[in-house]
C-alpha positions, 0 to 999 in steps of 0.5 A: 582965862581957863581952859581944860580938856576932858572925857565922859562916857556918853549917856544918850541922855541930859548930863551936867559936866561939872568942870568947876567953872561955867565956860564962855565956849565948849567943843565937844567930839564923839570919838567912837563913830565912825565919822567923829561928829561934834558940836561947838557953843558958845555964849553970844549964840544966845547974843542973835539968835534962837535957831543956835542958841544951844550950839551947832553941830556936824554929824557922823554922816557929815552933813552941813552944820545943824543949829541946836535950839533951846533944849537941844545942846549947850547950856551954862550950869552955875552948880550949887544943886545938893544932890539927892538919890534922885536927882543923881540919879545912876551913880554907876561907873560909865553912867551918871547924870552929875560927872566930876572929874575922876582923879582916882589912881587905880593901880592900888589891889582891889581889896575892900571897898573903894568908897572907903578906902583911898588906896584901893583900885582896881588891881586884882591881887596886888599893886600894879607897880612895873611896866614890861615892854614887849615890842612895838606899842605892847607890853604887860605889868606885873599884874592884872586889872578887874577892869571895872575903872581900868582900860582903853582911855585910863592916862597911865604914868611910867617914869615920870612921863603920861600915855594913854592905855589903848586896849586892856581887857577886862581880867587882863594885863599880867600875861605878855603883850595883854597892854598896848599903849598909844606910844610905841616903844615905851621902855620897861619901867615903873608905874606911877599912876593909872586913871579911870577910863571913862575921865569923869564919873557920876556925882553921888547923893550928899555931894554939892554940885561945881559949876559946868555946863549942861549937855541936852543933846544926844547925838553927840553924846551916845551912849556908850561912846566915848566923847571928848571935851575942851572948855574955856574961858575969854580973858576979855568980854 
């Protein structure tokens, strides 16, 4: 059995999360709405019958639980696909058509480019290295992000322990209490790690594709919003 959690930034368009295996079920909730809306799938809905096939799914208004036909919600995606600059599509950070998990750590300065360089981030100057409490849930590091791949949602690593940064906006984060985290009163201490805000990020030309699955449905999947994902595998069946 397997089963991951994960986020994307949502497209409003069809998108393949390739999470590296082909799942027997999938939630997936928009967190940014008002009312979360969420869809949930699994294979035997193709089992009996059509009208939900793909899933079902709530909206943010609540609604009874709507079926989502062929073409309209999930479907298994076996990977494999060689992209080209077409069929990837935008490749920009927040969009995409492919998404990979993004296991980058930002903290690195922004000194050349990222594409080439392993060790570079999204820190303005220097590397973000220390974490200064200031009370309750914020606090500041020793430098600021250009927040292109650093902000709300980046999983952030202080001594040895994962948070969440909430809010950090973008040219911020050297100046008192310019980071808030999702725990209160996280002591002073050292950075290790800060990921990509967004969890997955666009697959680029020359890159072969992991298996995942697909996401036909928009609803869910604003654009712009934030949108959360489990997927698993049964140990049986």
């Amino acid at each position: 059995m397997k089963r991951i959690g994960g986020k994307w930034h949502g497209t409003g368009a069809e998108v393949f999360i390739c999470c590296g295996f082909v799942p027997d079920a999938v939630m997936i909730v928009n967190v940014e709405l008002n009312t979360p809306a969420y869809m949930w799938w699994n294979r035997h809905m193709a089992d009996g019958s059509a009208l939900s096939i793909e899933g079902i799914y709530r909206d943010e208004n609540g609604g009874a639980l709507a079926d989502l036909a062929q073409g309209e919600g999930v479907q298994p995606y076996y990977g494999g696909d060689l992209l080209t600059t077409t069929l990837a599509g935008t490749t920009t950070y927040g969009e995409g058509v492919y998404l990979k998990e993004d296991r980058r750590d930002y903290r690195y300065s922004d000194t050349a480019s990222i594409a080439a360089n392993p060790q570079v981030g999204d820190a303005v100057s220097e590397d973000i290295v220390d974490w200064t409490l200031y009370s309750g849930y914020g606090g500041h590091f020793n430098e600021d992000v250009n927040g292109t791949y650093v902000g709300p949602g980046s999983p952030i690593v202080i001594d040895g322990k994962l948070y969440t940064i909430s809010a950090l906006s973008a040219a911020a984060g050297e100046a008192t209490n310019e980071v808030t985290l999702n725990v209160s009163g996280v002591p002073t201490g050292k950075v290790e790690f800060i990921g990509g805000m967004y969890g997955y990020k666009p697959m680029v030309a020359g890159e072969v594709t992991p298996a995942g699955f697909r996401m036909n449905e928009d609803t869910v999947n604003t654009d712009g919003d934030m949108i959360i994902f489990e997927a698993w595998t049964w140990d049986s069946d």
